[in-house]
C-alpha positions in Angstrom: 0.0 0.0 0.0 1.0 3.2 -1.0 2.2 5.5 2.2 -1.0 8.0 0.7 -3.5 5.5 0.2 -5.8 6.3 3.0 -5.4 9.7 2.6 -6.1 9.5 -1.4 -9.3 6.9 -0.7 -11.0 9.1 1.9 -10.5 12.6 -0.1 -12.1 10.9 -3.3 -15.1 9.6 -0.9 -15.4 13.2 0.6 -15.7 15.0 -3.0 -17.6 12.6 -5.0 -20.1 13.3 -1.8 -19.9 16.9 -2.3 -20.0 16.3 -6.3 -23.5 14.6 -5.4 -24.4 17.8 -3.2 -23.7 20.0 -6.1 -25.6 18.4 -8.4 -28.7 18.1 -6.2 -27.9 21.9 -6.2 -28.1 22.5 -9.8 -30.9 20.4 -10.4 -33.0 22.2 -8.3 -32.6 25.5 -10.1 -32.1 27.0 -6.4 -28.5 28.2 -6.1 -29.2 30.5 -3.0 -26.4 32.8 -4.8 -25.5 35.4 -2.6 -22.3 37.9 -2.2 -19.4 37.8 -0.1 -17.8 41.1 0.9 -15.0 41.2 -1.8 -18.8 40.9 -3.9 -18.0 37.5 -5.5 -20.9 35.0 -5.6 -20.7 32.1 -3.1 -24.0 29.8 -3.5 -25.7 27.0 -1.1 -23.4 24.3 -2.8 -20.1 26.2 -1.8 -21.6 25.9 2.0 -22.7 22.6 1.9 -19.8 20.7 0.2 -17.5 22.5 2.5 -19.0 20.9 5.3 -19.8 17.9 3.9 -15.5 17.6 2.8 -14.5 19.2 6.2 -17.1 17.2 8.4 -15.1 13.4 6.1 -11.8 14.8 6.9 -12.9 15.5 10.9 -14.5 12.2 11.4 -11.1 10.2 10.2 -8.3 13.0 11.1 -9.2 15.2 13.7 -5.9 16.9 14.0 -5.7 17.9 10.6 -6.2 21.8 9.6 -7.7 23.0 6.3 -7.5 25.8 4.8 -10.5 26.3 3.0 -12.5 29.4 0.3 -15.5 29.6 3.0 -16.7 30.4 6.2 -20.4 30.6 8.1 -20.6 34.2 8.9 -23.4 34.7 6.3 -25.2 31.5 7.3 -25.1 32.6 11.2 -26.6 35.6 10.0 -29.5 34.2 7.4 -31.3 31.6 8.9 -33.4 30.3 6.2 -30.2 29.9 4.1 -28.4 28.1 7.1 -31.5 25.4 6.7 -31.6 25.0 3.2 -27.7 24.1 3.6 -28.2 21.5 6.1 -31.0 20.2 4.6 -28.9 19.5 1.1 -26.2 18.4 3.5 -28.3 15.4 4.9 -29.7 14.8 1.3 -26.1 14.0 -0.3 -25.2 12.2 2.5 -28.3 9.5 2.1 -26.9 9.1 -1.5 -24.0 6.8 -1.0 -22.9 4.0 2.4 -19.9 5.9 2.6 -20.7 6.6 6.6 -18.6 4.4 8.3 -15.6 5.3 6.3 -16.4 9.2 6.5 -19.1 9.5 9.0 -22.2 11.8 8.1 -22.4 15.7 9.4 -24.7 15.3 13.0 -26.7 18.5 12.9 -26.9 21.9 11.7 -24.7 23.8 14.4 -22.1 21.5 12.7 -22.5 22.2 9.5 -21.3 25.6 10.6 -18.4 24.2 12.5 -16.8 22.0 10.0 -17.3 25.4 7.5 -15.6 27.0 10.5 -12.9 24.9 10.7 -11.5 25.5 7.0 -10.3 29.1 8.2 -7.0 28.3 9.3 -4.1 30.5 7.6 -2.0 27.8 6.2 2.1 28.5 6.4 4.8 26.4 6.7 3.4 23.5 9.5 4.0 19.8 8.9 0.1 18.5 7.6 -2.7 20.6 6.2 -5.6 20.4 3.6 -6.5 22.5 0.9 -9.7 22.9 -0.1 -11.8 24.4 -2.9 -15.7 23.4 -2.3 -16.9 24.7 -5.6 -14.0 26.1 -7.7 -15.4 28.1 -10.4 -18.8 29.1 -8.8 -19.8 31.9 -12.1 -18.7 28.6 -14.3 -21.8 26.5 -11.7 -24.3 29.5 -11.5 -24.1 29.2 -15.6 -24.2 25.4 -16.2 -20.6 25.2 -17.1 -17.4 23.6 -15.6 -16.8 23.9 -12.0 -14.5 21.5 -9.7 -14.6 20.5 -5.8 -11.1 20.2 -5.3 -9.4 18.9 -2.2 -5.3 18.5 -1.7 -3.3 17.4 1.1 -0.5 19.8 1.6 2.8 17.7 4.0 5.7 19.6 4.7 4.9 22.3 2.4 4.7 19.8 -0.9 1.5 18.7 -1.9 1.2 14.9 -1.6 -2.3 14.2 -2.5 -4.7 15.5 -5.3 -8.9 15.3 -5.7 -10.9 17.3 -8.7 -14.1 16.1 -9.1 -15.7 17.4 -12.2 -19.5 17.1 -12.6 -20.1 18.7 -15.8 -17.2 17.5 -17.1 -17.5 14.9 -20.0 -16.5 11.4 -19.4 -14.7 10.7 -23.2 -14.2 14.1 -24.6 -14.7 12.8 -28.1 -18.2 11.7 -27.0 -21.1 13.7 -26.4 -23.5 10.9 -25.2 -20.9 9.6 -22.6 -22.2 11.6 -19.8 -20.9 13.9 -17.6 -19.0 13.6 -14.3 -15.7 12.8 -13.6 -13.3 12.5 -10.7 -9.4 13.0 -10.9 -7.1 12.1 -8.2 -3.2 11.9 -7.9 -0.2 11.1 -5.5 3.1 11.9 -5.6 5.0 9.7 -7.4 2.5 7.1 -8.5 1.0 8.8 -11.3 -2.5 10.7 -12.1 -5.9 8.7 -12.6 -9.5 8.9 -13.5 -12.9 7.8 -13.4 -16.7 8.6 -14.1 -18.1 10.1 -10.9 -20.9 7.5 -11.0 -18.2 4.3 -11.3 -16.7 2.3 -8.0 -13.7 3.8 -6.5 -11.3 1.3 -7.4 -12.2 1.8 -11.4 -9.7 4.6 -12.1 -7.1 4.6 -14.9 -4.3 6.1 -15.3 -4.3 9.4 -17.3 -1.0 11.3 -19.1 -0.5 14.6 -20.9 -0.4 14.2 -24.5 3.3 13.9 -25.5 4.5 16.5 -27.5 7.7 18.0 -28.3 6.4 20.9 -31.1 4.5 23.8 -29.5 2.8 24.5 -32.4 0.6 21.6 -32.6 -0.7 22.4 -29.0 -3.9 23.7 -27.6 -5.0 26.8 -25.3 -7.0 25.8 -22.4 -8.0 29.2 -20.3 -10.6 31.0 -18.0 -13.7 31.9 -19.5 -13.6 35.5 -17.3 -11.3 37.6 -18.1 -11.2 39.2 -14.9 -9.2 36.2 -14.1 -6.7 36.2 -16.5 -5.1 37.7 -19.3 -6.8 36.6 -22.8 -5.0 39.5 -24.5 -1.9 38.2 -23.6 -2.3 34.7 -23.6 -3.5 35.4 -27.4 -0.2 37.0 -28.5 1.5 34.4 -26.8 0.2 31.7 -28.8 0.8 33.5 -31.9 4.4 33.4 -30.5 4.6 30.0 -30.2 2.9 29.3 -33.9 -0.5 28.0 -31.7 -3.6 28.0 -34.8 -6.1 26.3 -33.0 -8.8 28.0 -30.9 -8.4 28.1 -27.0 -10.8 25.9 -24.7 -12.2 28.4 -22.2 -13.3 26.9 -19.1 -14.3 27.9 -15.4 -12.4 25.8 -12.3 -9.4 23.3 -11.9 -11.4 21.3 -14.7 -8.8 23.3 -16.9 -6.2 21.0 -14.9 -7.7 18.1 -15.3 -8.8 18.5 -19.1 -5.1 18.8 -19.9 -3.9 16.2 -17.9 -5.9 13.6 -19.7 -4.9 15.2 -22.9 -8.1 17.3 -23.5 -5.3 20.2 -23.7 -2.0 21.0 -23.9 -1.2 24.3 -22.1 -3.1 26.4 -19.1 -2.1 30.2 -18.6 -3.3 32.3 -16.0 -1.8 35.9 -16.3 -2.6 38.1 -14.0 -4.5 41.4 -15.0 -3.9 42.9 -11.1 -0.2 43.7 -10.2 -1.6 43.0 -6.4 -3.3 39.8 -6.8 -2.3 36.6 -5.5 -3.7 33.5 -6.1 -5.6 31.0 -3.7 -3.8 27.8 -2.5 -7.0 26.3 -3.1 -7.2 27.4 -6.7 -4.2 25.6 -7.8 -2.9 22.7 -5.3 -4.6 19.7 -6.4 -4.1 20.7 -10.0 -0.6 21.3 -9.2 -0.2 17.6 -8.5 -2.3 16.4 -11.1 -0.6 17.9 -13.7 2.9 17.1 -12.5 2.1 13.5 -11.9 0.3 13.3 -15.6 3.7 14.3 -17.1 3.2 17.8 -17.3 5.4 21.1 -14.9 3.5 23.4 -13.0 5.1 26.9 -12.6 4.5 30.4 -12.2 5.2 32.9 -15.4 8.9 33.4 -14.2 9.3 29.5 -14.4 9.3 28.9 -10.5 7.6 26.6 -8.7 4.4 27.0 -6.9 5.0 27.7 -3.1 2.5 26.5 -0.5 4.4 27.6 2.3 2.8 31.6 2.5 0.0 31.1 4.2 -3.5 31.6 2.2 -2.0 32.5 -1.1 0.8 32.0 -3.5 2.4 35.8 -2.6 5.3 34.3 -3.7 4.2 33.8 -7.3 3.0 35.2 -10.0 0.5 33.5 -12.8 0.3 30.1 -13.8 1.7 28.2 -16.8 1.8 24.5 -16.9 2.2 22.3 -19.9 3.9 19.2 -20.9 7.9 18.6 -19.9 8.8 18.6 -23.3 7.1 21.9 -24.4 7.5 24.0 -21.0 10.6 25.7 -21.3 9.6 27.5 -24.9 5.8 27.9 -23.2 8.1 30.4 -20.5 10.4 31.6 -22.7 7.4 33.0 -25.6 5.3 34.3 -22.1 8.5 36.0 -21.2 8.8 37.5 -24.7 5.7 38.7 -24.7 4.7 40.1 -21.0 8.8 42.4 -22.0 7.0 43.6 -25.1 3.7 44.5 -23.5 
């Protein structure tokens, strides 16, 4: 057994619960989208699958802290909102017999807890989780992609990786194949997959496509441009000799598409000189990628530092792409961010 085998087993439980939450979510048509004070949308789903991840990772280690997006000051404060979440939270948890592996949340004044206990400040300490309830919430108010992504972050290096995709399709080249998929990696044995509705222990193994000519890659982006540069990322696949037309996406879904060869390349310049990005936005993607074949970096080529606290302060954008391809991917962003 693998020295991240439990760890691995009981994050893919705890997601593909809180895939089954958001789903419940969307087919209901009622998001209960609200705004948090820096005015971006958090919904009912974001709530509920943060307790429902927090309340599996309580229930089998206790000690653990996690940094989570969310917190329950709005839910203390609304208390029809507050009930609609636990409500959705038992619902998702009478979907599957996971409950003596993960446990089940006990009442409503936990639901607020476990939300509660995602709100540590991360930093260099030996064990902590990462977590992303609903990664792409514009991309799940919409219809589109959006990810629950949970990582496990040990001495500063992230060991274990979870993206479950609902909306996400199972064969790419398929349309009727369905949706919903679940991505998981550890270090040094490789990324895997499987359709969210398939048995745990179904997952194959997944690689980057291999490819040594930049040219005959593909874009795969944020769909808001708030998020990233698309001006930039443009010119720099004109650098690079790049024809085809980039895959815009919402969430860590943009990870997983090019892990399994969906895509070849995800940028993510920053438009703000002053913004950094979320641990919880990039660490189980981070793994993914690198254990598909692929380098994560930021835009000056280093690597991705959990040790900062809530954010990556110490890096700025993203680029990951193949081993092979990376190095000219920096140099043409480089090129291009000197001429802009």
């Amino acid at each position: 057994m693998s020295l991240y085998a439990h760890e691995r087993r009981i994050a893919e439980l705890a997601v593909e619960r809180a895939c089954k939450l958001t789903s419940i979510v969307s087919e209901s048509q009622q998001k209960g989208s609200v705004s948090k004070s820096d005015h971006s949308p958090v919904t009912v789903a974001d709530f509920g699958a943060q307790a429902v991840i927090i309340g599996a990772l309580q229930t089998v280690f206790p000690e653990d802290p996690v940094v989570g997006e969310e917190d329950s000051s709005i839910l203390r404060k609304d208390d029809g909102l507050r009930e609609h979440v636990w409500r959705l939270v038992q619902e998702a948890s009478g979907f599957d017999n996971y409950q003596t592996e993960i446990g089940q949340v006990e009442s409503e004044e936990k639901v607020l807890d476990y939300i509660d206990w995602g709100r540590f400040e991360g930093g260099k300490v030996k064990r902590m989780w990462a977590l992303d309830p609903v990664d792409g919430t514009k991309g799940f108010l919409r219809g589109g992609q959006f990810a629950v992504c949970l990582a496990l972050i040990v001495d500063l290096t992230v060991v274990v990786g979870v993206i479950g995709c609902p909306n996400l399709l199972v064969d790419p080249a398929d349309e009727s194949s369905g949706n919903g998929m679940i991505f998981s990696a550890v270090i040094g044995e490789g990324a895997f997959s499987r359709p969210l509705a398939s048995p745990i222990d179904s997952a194959v193994p997944i690689s980057m496509r291999s490819l040594t000519d930049p040219s005959t890659a593909s874009f795969c982006e944020s769909v808001e441009a708030g998020h990233s540069s698309h001006g930039q990322q443009s010119m720099i696949a004109q650098s690079l000799g790049i024809t085809k037309p980039s895959v815009r996406m919402d969430s860590q879904a943009k990870y997983a598409s090019i892990a399994r060869g969906d895509g070849d390349i995800y940028l993510r310049l920053p438009v703000s000189a002053t913004y950094e990005e979320k641990i919880w936005d990039h660490a189980s993607g981070n793994l993914l990628v690198a254990e598909a074949g692929g380098v994560v970096t930021d835009m000056y080529g280093n690597p991705l530092d959990f040790s900062q606290g809530r954010t990556l302060k110490k890096n700025k954008g993203i680029v990951a792409a193949s081993k092979a391809i990376q190095p000219k991917v920096l140099e043409a962003v480089q090129k291009v961010l000197q001429e802009s």
